[in-house]
C-alpha positions in Angstrom: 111.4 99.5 90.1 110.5 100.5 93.9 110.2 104.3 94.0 108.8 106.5 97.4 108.3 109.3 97.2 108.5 111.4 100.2 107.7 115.2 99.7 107.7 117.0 96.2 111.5 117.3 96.6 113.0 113.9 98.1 112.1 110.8 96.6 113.6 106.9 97.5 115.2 104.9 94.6 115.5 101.6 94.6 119.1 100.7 93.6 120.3 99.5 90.0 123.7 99.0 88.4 123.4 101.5 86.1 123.5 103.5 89.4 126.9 102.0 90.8 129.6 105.3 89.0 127.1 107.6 91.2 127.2 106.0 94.4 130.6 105.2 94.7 131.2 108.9 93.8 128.7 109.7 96.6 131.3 107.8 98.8 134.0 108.6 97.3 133.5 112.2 97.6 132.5 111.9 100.8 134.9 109.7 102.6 136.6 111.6 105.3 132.8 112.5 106.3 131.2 108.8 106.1 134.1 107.0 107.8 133.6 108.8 111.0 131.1 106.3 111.9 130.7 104.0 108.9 133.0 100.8 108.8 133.0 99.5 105.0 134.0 103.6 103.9 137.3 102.4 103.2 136.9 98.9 102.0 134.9 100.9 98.3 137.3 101.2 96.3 136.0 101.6 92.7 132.4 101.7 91.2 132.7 98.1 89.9 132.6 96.7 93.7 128.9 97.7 93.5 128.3 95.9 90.6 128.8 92.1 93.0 126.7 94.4 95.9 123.6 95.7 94.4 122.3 92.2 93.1 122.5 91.5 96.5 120.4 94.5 97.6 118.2 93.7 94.3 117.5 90.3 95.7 116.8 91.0 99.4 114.0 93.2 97.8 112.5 90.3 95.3 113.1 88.8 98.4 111.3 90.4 100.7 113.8 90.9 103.6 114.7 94.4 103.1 116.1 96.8 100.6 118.7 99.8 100.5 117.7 102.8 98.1 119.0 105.9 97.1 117.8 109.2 98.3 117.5 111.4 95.6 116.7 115.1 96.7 115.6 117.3 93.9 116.8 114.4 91.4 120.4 114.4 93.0 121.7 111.2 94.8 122.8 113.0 98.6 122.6 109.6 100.5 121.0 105.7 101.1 118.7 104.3 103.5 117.4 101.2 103.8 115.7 97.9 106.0 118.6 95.9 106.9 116.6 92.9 107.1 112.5 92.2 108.0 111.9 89.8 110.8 108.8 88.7 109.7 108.0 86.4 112.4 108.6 89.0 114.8 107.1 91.6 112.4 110.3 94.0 113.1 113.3 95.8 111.3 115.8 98.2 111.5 117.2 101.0 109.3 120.1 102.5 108.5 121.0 105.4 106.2 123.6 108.1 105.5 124.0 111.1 104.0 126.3 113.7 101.7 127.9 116.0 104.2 126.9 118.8 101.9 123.2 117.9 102.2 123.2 117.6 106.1 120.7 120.8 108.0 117.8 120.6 105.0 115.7 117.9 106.9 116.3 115.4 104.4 117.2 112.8 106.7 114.5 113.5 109.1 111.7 113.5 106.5 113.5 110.2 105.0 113.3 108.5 107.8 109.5 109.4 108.8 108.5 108.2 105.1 110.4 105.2 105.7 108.6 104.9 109.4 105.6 105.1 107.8 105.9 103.0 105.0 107.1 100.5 107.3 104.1 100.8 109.5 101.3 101.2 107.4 102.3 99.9 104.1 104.3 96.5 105.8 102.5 95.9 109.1 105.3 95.9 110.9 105.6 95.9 114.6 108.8 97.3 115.7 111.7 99.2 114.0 114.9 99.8 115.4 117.7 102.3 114.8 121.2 102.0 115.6 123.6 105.3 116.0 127.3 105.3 117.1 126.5 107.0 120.6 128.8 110.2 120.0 127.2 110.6 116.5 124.9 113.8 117.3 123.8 114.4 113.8 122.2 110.5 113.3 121.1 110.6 116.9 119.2 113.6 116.3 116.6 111.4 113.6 115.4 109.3 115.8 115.3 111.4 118.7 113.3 113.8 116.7 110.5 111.9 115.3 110.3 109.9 118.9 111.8 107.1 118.7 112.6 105.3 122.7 116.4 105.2 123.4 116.3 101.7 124.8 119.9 101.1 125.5 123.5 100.8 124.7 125.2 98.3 123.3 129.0 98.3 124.6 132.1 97.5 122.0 129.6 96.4 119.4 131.0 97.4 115.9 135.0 97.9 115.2 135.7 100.9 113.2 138.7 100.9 111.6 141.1 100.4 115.1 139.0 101.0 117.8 135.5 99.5 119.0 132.8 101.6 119.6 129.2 102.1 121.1 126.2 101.8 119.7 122.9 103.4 121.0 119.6 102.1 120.1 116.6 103.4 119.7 113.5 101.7 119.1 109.5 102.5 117.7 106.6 100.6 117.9 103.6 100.7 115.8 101.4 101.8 118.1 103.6 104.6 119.7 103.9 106.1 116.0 101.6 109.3 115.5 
């Protein structure tokens, strides 16, 4: 199973069904929070809809085109992240990730994301990754924005959440812009 660790506290967990009562529980306890900016909030309903999602997760990562893991800090499960899908030929991919409202202000996300960066980078040989916030969503804007990512642009109306369309900032890192 793919485990990275991160610091001596936050560690990435590949996902498994035995794992599927905990995250929804992660969701479910966290709903009003994640639906602010996350469209499929409302469409998990029960644990068993992540027993048809997870093989799908499980097989982009035998795959090779990406993964979504857990982030365990201090062996608790406070959020995901995850490479939506590599672009190999292009040598690029984005991330995406969430987190427990009660685990928000710790750096979690921030030192997540860096591992991730890295792992990416050095690990992968990737070129390019890209990162892409709902543009009045401070908190996830703040990741990228911290650890240097280029906001290249806005992308107008892109993703419908729940009755309204909404903006979508990007941000983008290179390889060699990474420290």
């Amino acid at each position: 199973m793919f485990v990275l660790k991160v610091d001596q506290d936050i560690e990435l967990q590949l996902f498994q069904l035995h794992h599927s009562e905990e995250l929804y529980n992660l969701v479910d306890s966290n709903r009003h929070h994640l639906r602010e900016w996350l469209p499929w909030v409302d469409n998990m309903t029960s644990p068993a809809q992540y027993h048809a999602i997870i093989p799908i997760w499980l097989r982009q990562f035998a795959d090779n085109n990406g993964f979504n893991t857990g982030i365990r800090y201090k062996g608790q499960l406070v959020g995901s992240i995850g490479f939506h899908n590599i672009d190999w030929n292009n040598r690029q991919t984005s991330i995406g990730y969430y987190l427990g409202k009660g685990f928000e202000g710790k750096g979690i996300m921030t030192r997540t994301v860096q591992a991730l960066v890295n792992y990416a980078f050095l690990d992968l040989n990737l070129n390019r990754i890209e990162i892409r916030c709902g543009v009045g969503n401070k908190k996830s804007r703040a990741i990228p924005e911290r650890l240097g990512f280029v906001q290249e642009g806005i992308i107008r109306d892109v993703e419908f959440l729940y009755d309204h369309y909404h903006d979508l900032v990007v941000y983008g890192m290179l390889a060699r812009d990474w420290k």
